[in-house]
DSSP file (Angstrom, degrees, kcal/mol; ACC not computed):
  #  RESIDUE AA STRUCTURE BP1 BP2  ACC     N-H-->O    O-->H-N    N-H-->O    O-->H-N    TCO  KAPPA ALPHA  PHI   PSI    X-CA   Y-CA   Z-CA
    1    1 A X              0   0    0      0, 0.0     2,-0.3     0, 0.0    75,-0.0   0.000 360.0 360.0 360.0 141.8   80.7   96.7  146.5
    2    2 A X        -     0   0    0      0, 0.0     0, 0.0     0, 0.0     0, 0.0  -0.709 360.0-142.5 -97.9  66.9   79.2   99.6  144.9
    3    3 A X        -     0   0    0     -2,-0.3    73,-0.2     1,-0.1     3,-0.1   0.132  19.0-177.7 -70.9 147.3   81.1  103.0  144.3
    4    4 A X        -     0   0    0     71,-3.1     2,-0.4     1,-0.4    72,-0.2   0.696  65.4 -34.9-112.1 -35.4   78.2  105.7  144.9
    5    5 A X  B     -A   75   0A   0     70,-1.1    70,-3.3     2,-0.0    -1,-0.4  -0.988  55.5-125.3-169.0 149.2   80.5  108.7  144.1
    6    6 A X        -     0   0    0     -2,-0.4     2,-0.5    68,-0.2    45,-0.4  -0.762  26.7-173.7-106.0 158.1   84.5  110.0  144.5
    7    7 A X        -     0   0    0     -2,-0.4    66,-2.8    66,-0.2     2,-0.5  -0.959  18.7-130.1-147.8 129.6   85.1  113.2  146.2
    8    8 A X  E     -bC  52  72B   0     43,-0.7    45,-0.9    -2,-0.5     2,-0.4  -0.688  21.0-153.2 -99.0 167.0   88.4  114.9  146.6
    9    9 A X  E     -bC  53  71B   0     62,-2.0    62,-1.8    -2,-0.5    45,-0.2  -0.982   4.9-147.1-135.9 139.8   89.4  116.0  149.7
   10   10 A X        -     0   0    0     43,-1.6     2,-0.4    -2,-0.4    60,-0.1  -0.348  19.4-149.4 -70.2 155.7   91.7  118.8  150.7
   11   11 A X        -     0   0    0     -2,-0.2     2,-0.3    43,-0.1    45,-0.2  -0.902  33.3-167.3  -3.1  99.4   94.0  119.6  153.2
   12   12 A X  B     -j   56   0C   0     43,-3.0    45,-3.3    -2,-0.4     3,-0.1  -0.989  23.2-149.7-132.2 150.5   93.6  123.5  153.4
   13   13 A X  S    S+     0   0    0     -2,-0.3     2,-0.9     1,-0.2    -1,-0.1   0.648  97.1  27.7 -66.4 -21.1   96.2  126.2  155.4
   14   14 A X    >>  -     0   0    0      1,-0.2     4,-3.6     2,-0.0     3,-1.2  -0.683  68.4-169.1-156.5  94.8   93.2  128.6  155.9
   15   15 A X  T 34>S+     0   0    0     -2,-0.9     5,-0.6     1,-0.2     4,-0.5   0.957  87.8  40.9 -60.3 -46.9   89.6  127.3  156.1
   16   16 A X  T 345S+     0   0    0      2,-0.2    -1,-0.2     1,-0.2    -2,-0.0   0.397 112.5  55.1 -77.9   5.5   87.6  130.6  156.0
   17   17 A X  T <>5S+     0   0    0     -3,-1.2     4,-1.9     3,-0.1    -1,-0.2   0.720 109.7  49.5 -92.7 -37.0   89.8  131.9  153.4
   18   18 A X  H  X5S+     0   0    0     -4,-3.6     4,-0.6     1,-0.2    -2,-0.2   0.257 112.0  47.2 -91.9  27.8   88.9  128.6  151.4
   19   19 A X  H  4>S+     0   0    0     -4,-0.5     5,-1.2    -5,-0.2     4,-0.4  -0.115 106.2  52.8 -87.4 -12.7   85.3  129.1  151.9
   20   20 A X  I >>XS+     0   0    0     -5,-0.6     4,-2.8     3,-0.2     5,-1.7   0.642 114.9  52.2 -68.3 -82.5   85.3  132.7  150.9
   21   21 A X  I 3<>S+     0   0    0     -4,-1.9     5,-2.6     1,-0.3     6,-0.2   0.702 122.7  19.5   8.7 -89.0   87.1  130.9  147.9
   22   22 A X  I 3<5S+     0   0    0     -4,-0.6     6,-2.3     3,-0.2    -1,-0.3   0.715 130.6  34.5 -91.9   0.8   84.6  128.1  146.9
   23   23 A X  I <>5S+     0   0    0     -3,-1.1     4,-1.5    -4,-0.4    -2,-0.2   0.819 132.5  27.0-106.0 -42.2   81.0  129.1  148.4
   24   24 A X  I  <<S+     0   0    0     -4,-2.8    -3,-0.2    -5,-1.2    -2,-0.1   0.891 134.9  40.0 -78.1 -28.8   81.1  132.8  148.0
   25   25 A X  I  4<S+     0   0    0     -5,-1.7    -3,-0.2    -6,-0.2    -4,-0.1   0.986 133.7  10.3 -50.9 -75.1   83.4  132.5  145.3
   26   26 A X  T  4<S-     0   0    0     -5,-2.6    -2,-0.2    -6,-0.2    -3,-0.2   0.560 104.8-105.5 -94.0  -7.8   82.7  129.9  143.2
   27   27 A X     <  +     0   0    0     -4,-1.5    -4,-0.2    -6,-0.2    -3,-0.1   0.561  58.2 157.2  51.6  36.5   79.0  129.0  144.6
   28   28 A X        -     0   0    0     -6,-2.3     2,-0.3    19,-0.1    19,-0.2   0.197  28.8-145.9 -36.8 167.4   79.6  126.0  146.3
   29   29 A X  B     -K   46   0D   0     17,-0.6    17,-3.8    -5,-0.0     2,-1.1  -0.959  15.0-122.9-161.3 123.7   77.1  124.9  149.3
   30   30 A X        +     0   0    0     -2,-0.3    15,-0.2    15,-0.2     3,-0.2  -0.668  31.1 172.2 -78.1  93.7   77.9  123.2  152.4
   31   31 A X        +     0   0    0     -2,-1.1     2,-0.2     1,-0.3    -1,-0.1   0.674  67.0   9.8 -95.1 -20.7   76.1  120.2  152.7
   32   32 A X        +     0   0    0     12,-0.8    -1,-0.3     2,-0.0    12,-0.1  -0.632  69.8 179.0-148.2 116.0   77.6  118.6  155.7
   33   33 A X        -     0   0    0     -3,-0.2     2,-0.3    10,-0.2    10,-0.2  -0.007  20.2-144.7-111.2-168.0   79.9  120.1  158.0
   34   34 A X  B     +L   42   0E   0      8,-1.1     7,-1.0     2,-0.1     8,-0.6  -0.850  19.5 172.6-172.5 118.0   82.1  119.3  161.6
   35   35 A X    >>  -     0   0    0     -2,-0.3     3,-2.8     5,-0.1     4,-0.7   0.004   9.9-170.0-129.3  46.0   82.5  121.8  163.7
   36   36 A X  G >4 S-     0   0    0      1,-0.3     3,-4.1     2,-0.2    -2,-0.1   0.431  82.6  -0.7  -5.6 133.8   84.0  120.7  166.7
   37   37 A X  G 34 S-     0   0    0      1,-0.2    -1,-0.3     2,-0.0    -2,-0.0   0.669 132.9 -66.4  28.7  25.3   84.1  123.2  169.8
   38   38 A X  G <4 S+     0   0    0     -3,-2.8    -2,-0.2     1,-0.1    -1,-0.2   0.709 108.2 125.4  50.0  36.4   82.2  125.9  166.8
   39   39 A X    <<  -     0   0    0     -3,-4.1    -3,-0.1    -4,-0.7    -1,-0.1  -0.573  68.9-126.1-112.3  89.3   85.2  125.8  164.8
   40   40 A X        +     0   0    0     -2,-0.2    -5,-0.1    -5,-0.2     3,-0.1   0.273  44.0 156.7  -3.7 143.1   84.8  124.7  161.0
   41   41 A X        +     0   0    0     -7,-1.0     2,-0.2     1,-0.3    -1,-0.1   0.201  60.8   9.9-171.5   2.4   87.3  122.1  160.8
   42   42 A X  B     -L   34   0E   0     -8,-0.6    -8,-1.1    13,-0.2    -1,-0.3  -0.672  59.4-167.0 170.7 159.8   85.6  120.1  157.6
   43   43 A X  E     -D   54   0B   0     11,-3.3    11,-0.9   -10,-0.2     2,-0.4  -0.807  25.6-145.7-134.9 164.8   83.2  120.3  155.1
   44   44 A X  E     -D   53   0B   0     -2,-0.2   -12,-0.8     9,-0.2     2,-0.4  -0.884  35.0-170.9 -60.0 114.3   81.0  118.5  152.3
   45   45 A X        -     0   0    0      7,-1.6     7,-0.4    -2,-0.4     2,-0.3  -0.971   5.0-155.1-121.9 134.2   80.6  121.2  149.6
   46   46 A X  B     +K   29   0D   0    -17,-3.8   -17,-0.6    -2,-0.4     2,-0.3  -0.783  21.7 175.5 -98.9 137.3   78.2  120.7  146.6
   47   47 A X  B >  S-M   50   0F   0      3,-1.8     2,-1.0    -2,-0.3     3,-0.8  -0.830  75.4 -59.5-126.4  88.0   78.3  122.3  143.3
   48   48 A X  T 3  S-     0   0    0     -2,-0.3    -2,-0.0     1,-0.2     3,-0.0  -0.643 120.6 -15.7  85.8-119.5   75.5  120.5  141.5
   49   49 A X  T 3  S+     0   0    0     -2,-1.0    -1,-0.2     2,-0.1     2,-0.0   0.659 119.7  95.6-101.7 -45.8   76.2  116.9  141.6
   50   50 A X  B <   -M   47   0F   0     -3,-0.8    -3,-1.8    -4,-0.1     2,-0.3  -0.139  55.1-162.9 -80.9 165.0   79.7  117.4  142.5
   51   51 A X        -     0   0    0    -45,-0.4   -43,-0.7    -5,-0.2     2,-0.2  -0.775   8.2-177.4-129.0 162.5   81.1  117.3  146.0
   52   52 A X  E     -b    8   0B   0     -7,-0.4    -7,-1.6    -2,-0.3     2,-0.3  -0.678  15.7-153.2-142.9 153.8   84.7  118.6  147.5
   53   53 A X  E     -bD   9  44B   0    -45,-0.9   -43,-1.6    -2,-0.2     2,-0.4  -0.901  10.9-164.6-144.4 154.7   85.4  118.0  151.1
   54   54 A X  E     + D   0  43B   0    -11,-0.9   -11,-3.3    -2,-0.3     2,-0.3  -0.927   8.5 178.5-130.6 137.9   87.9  120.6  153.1
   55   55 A X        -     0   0    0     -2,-0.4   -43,-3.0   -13,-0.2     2,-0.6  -0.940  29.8-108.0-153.6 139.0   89.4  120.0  156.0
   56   56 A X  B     -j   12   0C   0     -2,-0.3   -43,-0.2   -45,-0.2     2,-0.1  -0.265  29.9-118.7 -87.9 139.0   91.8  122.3  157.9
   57   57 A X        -     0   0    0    -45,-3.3     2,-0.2    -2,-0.6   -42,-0.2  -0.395  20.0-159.5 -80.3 141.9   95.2  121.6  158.1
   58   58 A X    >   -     0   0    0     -2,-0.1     3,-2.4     1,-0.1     4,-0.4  -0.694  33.7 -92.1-107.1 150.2   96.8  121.2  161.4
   59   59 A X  T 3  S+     0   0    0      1,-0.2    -1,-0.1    -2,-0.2    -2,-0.0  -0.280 107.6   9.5 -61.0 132.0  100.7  121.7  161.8
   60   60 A X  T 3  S+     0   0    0      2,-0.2    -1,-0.2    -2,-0.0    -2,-0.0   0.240  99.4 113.3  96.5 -12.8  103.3  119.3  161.6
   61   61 A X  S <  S+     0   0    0     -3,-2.4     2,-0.3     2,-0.0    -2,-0.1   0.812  80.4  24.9 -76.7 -15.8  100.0  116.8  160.1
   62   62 A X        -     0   0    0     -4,-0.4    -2,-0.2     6,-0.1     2,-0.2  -0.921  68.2-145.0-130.7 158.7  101.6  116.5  156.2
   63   63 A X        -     0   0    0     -2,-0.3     5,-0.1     2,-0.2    -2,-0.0  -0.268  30.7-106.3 -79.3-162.6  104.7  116.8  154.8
   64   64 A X  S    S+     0   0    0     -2,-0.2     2,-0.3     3,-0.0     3,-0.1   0.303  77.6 116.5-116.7  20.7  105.4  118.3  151.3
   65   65 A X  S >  S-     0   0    0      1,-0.1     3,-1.3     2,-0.1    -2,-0.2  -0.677  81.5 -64.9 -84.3 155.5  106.0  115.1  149.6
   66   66 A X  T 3  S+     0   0    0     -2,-0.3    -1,-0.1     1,-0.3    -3,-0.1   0.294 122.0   8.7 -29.6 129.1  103.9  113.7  146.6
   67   67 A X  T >  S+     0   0    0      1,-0.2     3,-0.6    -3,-0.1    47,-0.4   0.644  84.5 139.3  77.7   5.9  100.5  112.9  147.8
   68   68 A X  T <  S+     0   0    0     -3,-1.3    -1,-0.2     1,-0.2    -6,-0.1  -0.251  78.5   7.8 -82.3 165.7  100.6  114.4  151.4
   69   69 A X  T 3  S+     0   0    0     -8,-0.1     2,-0.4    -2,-0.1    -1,-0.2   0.638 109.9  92.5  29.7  18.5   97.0  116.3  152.2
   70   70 A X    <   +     0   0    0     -3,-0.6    44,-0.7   -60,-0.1     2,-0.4  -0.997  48.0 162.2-119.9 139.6   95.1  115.1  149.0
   71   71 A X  E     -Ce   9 114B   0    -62,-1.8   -62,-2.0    -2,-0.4     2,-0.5  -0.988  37.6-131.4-148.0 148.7   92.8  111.6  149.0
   72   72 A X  E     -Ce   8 115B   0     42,-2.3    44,-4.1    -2,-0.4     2,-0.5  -0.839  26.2-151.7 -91.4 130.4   90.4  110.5  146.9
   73   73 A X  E     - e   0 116B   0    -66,-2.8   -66,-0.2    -2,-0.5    44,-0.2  -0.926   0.8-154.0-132.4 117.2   87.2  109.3  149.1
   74   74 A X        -     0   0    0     42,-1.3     2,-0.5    -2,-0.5   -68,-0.2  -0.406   7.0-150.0 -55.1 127.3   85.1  106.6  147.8
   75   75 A X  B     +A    5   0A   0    -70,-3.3   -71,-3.1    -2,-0.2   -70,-1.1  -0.978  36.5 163.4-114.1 116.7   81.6  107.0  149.2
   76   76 A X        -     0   0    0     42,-4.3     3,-0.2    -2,-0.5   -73,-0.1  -0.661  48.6-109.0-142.9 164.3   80.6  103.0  149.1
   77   77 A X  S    S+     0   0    0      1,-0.2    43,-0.1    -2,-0.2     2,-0.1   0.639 105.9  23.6 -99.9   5.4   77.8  101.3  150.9
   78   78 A X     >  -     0   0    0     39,-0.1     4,-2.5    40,-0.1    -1,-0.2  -0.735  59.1-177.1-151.3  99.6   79.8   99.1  153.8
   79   79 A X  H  > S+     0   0    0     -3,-0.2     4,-1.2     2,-0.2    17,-0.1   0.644  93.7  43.7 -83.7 -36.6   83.5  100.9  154.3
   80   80 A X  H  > S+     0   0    0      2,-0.1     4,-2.3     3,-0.1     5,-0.5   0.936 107.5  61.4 -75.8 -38.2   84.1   97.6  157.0
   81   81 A X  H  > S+     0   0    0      1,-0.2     4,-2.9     2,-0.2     3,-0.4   0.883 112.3  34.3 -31.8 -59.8   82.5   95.2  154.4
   82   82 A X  H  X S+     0   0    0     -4,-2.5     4,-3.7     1,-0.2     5,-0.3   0.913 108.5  63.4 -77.4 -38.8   85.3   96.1  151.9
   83   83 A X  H  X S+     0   0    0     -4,-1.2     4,-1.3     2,-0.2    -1,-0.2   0.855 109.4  45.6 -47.9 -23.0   88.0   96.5  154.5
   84   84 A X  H  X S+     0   0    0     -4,-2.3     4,-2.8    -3,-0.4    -2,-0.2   0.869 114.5  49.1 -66.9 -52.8   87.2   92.6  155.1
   85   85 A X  H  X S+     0   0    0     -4,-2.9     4,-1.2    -5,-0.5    -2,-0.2   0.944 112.0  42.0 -66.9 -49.2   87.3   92.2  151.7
   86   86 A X  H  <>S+     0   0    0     -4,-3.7     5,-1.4     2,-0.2    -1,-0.2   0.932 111.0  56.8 -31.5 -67.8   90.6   94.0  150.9
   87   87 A X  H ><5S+     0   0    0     -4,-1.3     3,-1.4    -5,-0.3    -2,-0.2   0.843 109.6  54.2 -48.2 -51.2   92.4   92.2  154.2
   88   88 A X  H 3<5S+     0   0    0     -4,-2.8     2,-1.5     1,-0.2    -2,-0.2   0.879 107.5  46.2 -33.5 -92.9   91.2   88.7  152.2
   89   89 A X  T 3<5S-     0   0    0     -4,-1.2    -1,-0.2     1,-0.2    -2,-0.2   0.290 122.5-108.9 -44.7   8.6   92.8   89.6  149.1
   90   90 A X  T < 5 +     0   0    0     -2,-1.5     2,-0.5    -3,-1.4    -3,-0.2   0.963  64.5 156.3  57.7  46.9   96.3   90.7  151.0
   91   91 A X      < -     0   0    0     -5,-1.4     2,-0.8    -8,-0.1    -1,-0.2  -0.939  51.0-123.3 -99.7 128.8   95.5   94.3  150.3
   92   92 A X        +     0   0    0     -2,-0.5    16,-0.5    16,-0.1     2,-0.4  -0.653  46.4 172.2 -79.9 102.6   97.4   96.7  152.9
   93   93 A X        -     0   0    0     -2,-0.8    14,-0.2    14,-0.1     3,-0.1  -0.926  33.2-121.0-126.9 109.4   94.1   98.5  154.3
   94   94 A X  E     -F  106   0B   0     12,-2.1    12,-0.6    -2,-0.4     3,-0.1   0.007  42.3 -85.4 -51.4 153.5   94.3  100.7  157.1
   95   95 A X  E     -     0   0B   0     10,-0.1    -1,-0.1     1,-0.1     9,-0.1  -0.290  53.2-106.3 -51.5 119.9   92.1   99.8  160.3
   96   96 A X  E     +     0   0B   0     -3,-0.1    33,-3.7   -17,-0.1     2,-0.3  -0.392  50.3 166.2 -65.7 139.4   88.3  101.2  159.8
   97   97 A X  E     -FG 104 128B   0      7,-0.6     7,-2.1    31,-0.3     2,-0.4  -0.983  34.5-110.8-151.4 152.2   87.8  104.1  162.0
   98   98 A X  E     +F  103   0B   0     29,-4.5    28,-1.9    -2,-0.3     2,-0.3  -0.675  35.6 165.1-104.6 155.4   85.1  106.8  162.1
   99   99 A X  E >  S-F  102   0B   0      3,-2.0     3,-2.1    -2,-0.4    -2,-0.0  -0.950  72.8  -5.7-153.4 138.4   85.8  110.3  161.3
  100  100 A X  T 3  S-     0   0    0     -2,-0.3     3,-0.1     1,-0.3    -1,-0.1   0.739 132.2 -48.3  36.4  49.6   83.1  112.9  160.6
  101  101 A X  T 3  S+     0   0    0      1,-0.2    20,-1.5    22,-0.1     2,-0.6   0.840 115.7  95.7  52.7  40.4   80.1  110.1  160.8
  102  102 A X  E <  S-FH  99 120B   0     -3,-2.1    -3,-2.0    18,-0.2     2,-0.6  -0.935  78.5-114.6-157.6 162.6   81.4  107.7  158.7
  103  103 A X  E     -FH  98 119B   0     16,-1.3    16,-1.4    -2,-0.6     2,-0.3  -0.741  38.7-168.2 -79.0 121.9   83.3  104.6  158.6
  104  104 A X  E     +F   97   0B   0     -7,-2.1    -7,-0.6    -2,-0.6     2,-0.3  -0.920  16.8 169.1-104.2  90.3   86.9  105.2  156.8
  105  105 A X  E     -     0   0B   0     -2,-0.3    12,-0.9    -9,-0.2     2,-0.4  -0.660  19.7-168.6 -84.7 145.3   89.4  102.6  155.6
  106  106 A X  E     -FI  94 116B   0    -12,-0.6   -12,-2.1    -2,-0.3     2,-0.3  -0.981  14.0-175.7-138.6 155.6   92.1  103.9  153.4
  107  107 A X  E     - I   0 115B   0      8,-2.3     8,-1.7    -2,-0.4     2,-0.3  -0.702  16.8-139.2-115.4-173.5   95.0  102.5  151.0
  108  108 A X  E     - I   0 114B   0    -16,-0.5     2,-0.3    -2,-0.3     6,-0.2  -1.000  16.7-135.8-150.7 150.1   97.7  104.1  149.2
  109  109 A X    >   -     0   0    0      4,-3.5     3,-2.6    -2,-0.3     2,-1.2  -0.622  36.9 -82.7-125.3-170.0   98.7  103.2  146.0
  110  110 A X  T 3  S+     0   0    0     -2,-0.3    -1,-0.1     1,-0.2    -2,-0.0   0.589 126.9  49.0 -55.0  11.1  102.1  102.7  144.3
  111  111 A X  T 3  S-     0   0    0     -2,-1.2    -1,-0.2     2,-0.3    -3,-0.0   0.641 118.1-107.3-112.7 -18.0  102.5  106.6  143.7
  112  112 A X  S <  S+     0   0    0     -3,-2.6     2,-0.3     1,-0.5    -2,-0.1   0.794  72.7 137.8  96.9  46.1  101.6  107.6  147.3
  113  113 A X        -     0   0    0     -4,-0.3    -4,-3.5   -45,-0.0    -1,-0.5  -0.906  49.1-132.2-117.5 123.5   98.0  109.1  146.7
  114  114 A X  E     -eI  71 108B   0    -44,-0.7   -42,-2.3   -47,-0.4     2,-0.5  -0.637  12.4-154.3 -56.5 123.4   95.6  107.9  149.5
  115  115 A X  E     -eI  72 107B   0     -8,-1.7    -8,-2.3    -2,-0.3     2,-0.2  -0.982   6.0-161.8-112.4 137.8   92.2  106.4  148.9
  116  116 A X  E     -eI  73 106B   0    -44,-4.1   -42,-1.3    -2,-0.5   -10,-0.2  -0.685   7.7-154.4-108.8 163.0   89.6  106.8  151.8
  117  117 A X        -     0   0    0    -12,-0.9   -39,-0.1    -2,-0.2   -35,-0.1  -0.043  20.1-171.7 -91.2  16.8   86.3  104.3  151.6
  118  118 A X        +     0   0    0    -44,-0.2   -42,-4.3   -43,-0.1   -14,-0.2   0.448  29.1 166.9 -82.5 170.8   83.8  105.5  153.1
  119  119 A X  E     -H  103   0B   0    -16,-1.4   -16,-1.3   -44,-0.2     2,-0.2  -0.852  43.3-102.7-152.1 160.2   80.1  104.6  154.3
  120  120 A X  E     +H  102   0B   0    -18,-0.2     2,-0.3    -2,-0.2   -18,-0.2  -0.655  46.5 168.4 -90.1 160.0   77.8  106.7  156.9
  121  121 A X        -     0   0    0    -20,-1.5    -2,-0.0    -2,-0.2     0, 0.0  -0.969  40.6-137.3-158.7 162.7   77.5  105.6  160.2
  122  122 A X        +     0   0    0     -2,-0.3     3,-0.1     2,-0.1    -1,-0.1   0.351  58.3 129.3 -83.0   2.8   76.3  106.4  163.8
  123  123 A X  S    S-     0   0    0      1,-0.2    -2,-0.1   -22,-0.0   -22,-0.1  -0.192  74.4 -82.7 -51.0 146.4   79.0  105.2  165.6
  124  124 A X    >   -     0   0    0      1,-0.2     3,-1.0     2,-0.1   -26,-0.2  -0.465  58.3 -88.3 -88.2 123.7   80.6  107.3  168.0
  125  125 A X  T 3  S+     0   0    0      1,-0.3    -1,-0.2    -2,-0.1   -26,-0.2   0.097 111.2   9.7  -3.0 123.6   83.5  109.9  166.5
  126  126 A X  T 3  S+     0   0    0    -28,-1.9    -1,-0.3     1,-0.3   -27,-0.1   0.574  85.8 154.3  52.2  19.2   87.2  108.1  166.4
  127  127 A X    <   -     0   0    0     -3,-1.0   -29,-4.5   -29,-0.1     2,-0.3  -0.547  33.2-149.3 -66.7 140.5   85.8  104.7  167.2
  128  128 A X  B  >  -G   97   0B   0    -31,-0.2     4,-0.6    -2,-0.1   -31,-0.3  -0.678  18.6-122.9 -98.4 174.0   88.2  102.2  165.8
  129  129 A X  T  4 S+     0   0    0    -33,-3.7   -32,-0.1    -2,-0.3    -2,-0.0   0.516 108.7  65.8 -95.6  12.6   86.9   99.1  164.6
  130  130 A X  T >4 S+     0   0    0    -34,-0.2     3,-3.5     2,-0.1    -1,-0.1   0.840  97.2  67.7 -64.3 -63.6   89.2   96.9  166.9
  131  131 A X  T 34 S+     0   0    0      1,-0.3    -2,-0.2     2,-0.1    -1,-0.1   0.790  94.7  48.9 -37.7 -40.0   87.1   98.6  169.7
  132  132 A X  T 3<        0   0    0     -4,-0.6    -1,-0.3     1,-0.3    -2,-0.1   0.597 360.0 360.0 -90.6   8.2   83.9   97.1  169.0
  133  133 A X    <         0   0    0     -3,-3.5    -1,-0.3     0, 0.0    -2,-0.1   0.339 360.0 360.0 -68.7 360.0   85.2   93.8  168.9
């Protein structure tokens, strides 16, 4: 496996307040969005090299304890590959599912901080990977 880049990802109360924030602010650029019934509802933003992703938070979806609404997401080049590979090793890795065109497996580690995996794919929005079995 090959990490191509980490990206943190957000949880945010107020998506067009945090777009004011980082593209008009800070002069971020949205490089791939998901806008479901043509409401923002997550982003890829680029600054340069580095990347952000926002997605707005829905109620009731986090708590306030350590690690709610932040993950680190690994952008790798086979997100089932390594979920195979994890599931070998007795590593607790949630079931790959696609989310914003890509395949996502996630863990959590002993502090309660999430890591997503991800890979692109064309697979159909919220396929799990049970389904295609």
């Amino acid at each position: 496996m090959q990490v191509k880049e980490v990206v943190p990802f957000f949880r945010v109360k107020d998506m067009a307040r945090s777009i004011a924030f980082y593209v008009d602010g800070l002069g971020f650029t949205i490089e791939k969005k998901w806008e479901p019934e043509g409401v923002l509802q997550w982003c890829l933003l680029r600054l340069g090299p580095a990347g952000l992703m926002l997605e707005q938070h829905q109620a009731g979806q986090y708590g306030n304890k350590k690690g709610d609404a932040v993950s680190l997401c690994f952008f790798i080049d086979d997100a089932v590959e390594y979920y195979h590979a994890l599931t070998a090793r007795d590593v607790k890795a949630a079931e790959p599912f696609v989310g914003n065109r890509l395949w996502v497996t996630a863990v959590t580690d002993p502090d309660g901080y999430r890591l997503d995996f991800e890979s692109p794919t064309d697979v159909r929005e919220e396929t799990r990977l049970s389904e295609l079995a």
